[in-house]
N, CA, C and O atoms as a GROMACS GRO file, in nm:
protein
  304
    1UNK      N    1   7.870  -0.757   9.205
    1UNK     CA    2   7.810  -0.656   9.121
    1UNK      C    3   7.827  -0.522   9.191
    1UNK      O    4   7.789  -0.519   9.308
    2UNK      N    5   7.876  -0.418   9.143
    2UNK     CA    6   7.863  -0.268   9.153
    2UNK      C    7   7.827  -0.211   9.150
    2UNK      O    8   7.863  -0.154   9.046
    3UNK      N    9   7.743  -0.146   9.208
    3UNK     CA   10   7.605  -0.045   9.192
    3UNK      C   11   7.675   0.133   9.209
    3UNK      O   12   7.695   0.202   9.309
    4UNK      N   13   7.697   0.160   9.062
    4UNK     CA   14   7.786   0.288   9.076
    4UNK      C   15   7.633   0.386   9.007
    4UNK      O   16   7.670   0.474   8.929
    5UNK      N   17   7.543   0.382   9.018
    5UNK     CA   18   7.435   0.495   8.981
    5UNK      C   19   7.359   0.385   8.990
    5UNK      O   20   7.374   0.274   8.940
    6UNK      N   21   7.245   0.444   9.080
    6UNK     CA   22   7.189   0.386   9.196
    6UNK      C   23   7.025   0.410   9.109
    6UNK      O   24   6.928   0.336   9.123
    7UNK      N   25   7.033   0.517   9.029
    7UNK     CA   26   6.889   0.569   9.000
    7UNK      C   27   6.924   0.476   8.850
    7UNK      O   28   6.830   0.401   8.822
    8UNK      N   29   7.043   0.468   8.751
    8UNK     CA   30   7.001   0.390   8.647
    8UNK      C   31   6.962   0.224   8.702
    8UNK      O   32   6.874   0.161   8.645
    9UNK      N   33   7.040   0.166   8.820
    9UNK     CA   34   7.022   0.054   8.822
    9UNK      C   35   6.897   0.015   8.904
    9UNK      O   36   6.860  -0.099   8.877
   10UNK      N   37   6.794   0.100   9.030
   10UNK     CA   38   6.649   0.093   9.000
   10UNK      C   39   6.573   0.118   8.874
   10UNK      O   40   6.457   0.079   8.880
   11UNK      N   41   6.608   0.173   8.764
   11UNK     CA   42   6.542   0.198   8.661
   11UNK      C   43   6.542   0.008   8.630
   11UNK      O   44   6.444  -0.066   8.639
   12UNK      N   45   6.658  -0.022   8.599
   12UNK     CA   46   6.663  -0.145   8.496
   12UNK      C   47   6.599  -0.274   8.609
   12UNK      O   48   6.568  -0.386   8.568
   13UNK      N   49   6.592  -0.244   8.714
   13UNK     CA   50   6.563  -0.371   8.770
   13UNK      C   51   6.409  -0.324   8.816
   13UNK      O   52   6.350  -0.417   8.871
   14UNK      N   53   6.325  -0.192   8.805
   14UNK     CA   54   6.209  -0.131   8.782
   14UNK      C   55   6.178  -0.130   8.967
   14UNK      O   56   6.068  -0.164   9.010
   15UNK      N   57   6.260  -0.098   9.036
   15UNK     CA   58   6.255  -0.076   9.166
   15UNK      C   59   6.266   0.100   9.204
   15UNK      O   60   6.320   0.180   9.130
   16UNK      N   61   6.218   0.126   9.302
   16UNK     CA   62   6.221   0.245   9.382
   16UNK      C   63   6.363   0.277   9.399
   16UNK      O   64   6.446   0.201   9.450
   17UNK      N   65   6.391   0.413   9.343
   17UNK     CA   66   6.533   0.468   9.413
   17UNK      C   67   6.583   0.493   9.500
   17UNK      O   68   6.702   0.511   9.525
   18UNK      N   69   6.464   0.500   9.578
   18UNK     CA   70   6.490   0.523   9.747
   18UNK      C   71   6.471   0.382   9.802
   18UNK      O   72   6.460   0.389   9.924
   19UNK      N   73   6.462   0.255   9.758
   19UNK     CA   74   6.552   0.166   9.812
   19UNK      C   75   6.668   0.106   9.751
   19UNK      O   76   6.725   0.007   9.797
   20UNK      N   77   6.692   0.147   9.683
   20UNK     CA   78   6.873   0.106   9.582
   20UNK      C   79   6.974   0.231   9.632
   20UNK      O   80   7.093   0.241   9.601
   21UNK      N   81   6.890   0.334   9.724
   21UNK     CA   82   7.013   0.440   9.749
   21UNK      C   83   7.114   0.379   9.801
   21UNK      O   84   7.223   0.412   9.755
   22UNK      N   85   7.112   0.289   9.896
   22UNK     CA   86   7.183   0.301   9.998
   22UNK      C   87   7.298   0.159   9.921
   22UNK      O   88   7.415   0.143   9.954
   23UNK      N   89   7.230   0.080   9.826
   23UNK     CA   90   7.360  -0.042   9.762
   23UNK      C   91   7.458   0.005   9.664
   23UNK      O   92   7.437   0.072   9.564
   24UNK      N   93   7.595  -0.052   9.720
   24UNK     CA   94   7.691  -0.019   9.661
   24UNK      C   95   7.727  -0.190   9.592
   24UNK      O   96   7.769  -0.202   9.476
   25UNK      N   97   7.711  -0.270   9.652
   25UNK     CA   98   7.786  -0.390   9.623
   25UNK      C   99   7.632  -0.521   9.637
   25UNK      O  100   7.524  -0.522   9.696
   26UNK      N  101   7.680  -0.580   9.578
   26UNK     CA  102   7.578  -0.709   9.586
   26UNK      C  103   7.645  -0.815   9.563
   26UNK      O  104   7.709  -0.807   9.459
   27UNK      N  105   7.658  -0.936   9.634
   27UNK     CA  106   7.746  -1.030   9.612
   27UNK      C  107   7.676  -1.120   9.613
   27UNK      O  108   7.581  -1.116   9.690
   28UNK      N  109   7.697  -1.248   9.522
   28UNK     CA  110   7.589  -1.323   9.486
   28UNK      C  111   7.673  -1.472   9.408
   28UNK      O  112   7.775  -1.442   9.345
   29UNK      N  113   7.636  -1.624   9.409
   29UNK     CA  114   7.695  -1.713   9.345
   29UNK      C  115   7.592  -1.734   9.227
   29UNK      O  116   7.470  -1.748   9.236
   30UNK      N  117   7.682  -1.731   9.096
   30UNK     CA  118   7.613  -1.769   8.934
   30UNK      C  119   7.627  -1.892   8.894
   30UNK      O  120   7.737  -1.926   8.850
   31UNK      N  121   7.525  -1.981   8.901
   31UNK     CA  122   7.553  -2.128   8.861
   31UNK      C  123   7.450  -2.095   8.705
   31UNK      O  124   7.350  -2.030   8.674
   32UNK      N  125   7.554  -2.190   8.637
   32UNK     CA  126   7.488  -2.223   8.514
   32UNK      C  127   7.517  -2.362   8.459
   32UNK      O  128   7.627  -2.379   8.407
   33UNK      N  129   7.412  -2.488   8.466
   33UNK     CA  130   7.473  -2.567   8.393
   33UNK      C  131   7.466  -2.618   8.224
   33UNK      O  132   7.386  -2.573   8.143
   34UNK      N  133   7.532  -2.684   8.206
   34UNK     CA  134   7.556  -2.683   8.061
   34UNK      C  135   7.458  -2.749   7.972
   34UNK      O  136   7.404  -2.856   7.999
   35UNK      N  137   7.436  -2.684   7.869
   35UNK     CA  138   7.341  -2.761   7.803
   35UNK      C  139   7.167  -2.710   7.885
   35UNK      O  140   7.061  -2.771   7.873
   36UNK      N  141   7.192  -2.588   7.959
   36UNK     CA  142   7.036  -2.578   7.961
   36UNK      C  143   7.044  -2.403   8.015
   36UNK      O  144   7.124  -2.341   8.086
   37UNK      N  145   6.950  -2.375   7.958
   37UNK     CA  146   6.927  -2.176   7.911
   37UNK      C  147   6.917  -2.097   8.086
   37UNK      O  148   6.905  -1.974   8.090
   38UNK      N  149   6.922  -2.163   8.195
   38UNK     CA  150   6.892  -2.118   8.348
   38UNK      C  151   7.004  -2.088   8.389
   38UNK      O  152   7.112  -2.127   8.346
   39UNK      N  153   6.976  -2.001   8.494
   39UNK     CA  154   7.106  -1.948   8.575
   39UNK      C  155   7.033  -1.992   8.680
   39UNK      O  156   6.912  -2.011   8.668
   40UNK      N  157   7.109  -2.017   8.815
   40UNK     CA  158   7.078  -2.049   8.982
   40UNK      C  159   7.175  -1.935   9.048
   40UNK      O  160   7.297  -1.952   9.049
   41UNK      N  161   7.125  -1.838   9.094
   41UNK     CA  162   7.142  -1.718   9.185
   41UNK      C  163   7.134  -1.790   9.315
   41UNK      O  164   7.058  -1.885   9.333
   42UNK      N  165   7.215  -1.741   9.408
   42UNK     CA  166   7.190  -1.825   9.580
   42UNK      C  167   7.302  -1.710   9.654
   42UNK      O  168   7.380  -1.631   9.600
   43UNK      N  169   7.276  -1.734   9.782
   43UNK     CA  170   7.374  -1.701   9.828
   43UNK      C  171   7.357  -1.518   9.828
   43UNK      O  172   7.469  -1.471   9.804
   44UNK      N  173   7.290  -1.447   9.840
   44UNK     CA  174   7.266  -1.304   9.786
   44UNK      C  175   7.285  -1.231   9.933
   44UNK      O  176   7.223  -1.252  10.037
   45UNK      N  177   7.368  -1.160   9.914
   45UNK     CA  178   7.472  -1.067   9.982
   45UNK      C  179   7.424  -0.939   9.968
   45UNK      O  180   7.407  -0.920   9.848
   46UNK      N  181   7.397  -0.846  10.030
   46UNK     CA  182   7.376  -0.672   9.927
   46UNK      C  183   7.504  -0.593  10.122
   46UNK      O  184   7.523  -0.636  10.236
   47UNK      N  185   7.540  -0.493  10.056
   47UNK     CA  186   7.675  -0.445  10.096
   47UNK      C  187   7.774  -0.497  10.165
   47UNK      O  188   7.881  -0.436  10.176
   48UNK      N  189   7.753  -0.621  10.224
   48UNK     CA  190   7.870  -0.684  10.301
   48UNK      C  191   7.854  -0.847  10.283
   48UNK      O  192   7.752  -0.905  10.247
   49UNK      N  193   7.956  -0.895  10.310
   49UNK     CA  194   8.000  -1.009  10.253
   49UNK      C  195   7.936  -1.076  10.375
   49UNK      O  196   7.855  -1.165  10.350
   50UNK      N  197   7.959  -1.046  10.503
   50UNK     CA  198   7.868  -1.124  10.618
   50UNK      C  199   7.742  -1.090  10.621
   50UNK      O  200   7.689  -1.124  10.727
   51UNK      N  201   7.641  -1.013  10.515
   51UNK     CA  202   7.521  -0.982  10.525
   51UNK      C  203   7.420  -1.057  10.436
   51UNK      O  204   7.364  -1.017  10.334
   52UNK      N  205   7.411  -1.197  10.511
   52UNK     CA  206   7.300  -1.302  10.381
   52UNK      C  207   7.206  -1.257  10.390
   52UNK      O  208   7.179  -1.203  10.497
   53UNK      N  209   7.108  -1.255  10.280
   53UNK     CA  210   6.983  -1.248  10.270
   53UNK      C  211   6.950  -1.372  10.177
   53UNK      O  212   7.003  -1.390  10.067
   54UNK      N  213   6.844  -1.465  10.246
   54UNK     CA  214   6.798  -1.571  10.166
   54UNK      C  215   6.936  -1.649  10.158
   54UNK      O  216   6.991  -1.662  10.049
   55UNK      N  217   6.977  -1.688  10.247
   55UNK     CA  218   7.117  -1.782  10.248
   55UNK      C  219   7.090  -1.890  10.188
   55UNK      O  220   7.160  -1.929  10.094
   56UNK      N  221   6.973  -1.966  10.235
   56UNK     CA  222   6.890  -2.103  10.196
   56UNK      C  223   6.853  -2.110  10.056
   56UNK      O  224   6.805  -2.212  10.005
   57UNK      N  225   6.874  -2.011  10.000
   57UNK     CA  226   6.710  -1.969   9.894
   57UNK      C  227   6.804  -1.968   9.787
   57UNK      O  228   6.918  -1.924   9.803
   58UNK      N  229   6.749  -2.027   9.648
   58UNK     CA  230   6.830  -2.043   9.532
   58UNK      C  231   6.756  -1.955   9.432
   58UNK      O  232   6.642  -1.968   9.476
   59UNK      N  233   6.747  -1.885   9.343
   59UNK     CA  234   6.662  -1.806   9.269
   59UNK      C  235   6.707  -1.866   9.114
   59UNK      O  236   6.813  -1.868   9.052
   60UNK      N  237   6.576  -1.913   9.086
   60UNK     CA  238   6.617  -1.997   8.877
   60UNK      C  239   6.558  -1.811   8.819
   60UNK      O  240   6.473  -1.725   8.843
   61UNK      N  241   6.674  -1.841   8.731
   61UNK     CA  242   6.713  -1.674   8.634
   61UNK      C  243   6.642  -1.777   8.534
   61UNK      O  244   6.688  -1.892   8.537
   62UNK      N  245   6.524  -1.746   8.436
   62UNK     CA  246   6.526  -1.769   8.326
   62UNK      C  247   6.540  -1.679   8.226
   62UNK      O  248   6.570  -1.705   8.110
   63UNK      N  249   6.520  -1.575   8.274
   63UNK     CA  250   6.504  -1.446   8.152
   63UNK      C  251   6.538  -1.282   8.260
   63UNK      O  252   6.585  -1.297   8.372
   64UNK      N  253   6.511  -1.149   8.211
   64UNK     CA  254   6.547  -1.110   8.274
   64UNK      C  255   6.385  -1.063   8.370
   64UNK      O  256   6.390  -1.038   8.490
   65UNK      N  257   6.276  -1.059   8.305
   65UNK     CA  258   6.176  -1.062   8.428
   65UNK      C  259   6.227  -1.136   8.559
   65UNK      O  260   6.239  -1.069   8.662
   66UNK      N  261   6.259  -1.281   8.557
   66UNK     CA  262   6.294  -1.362   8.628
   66UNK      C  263   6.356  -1.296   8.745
   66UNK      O  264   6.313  -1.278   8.859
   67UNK      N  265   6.485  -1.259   8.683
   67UNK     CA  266   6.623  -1.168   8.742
   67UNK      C  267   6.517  -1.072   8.856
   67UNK      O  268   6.490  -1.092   8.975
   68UNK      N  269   6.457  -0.916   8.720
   68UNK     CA  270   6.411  -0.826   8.811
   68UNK      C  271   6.292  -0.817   8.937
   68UNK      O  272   6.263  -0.720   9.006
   69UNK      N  273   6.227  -0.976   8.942
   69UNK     CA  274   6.136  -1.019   9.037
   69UNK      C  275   6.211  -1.055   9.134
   69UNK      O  276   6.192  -0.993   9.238
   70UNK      N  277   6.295  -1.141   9.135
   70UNK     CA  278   6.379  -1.180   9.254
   70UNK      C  279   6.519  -1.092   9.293
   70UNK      O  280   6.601  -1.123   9.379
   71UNK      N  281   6.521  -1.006   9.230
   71UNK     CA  282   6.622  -0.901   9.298
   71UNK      C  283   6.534  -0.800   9.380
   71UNK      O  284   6.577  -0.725   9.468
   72UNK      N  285   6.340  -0.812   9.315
   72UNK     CA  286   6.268  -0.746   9.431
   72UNK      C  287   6.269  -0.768   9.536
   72UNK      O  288   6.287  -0.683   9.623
   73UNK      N  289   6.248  -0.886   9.556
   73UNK     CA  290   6.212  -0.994   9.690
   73UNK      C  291   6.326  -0.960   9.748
   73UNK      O  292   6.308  -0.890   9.847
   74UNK      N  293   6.469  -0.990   9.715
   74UNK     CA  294   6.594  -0.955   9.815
   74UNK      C  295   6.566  -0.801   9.862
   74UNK      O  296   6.544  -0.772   9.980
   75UNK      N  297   6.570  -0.689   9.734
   75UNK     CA  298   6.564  -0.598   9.833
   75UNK      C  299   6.475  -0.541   9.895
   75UNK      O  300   6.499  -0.450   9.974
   76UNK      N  301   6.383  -0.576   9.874
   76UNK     CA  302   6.208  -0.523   9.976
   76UNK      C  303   6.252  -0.565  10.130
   76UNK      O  304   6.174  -0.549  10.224
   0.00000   0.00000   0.00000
């Protein structure tokens, strides 16, 4: 993911702009399996590809609250 305006994409994920200044990139694995409405987020990366955060940690997407709670937790 690409973080090219830093102040719309704290708006949509309802985070502080002064901590999304500094992300350009977020790298992240999208599992979805078939036949059921969840996504599994893991693996969450923010500017470098050797920079895990929550390596262990799988995040269930059900909706987009879901999404903008656990994209808090990574970047807090």
């Amino acid at each position: 993911l690409y973080v090219k305006n830093h102040i719309e994409f704290s708006r949509i994920l309802q985070i502080g702009s002064s901590k999304t200044k500094n992300i350009k990139k977020i790298y992240f694995d999208l599992e979805k399996n078939i036949g059921s409405a969840e996504f599994t987020v893991s693996n969450v990366k923010i500017n470098s590809a050797a920079d895990i955060h929550n390596k262990d940690k799988k995040f269930i997407i059900k909706n987009i609250q879901n999404l903008r709670s656990n994209f808090r937790k990574v970047i807090d």
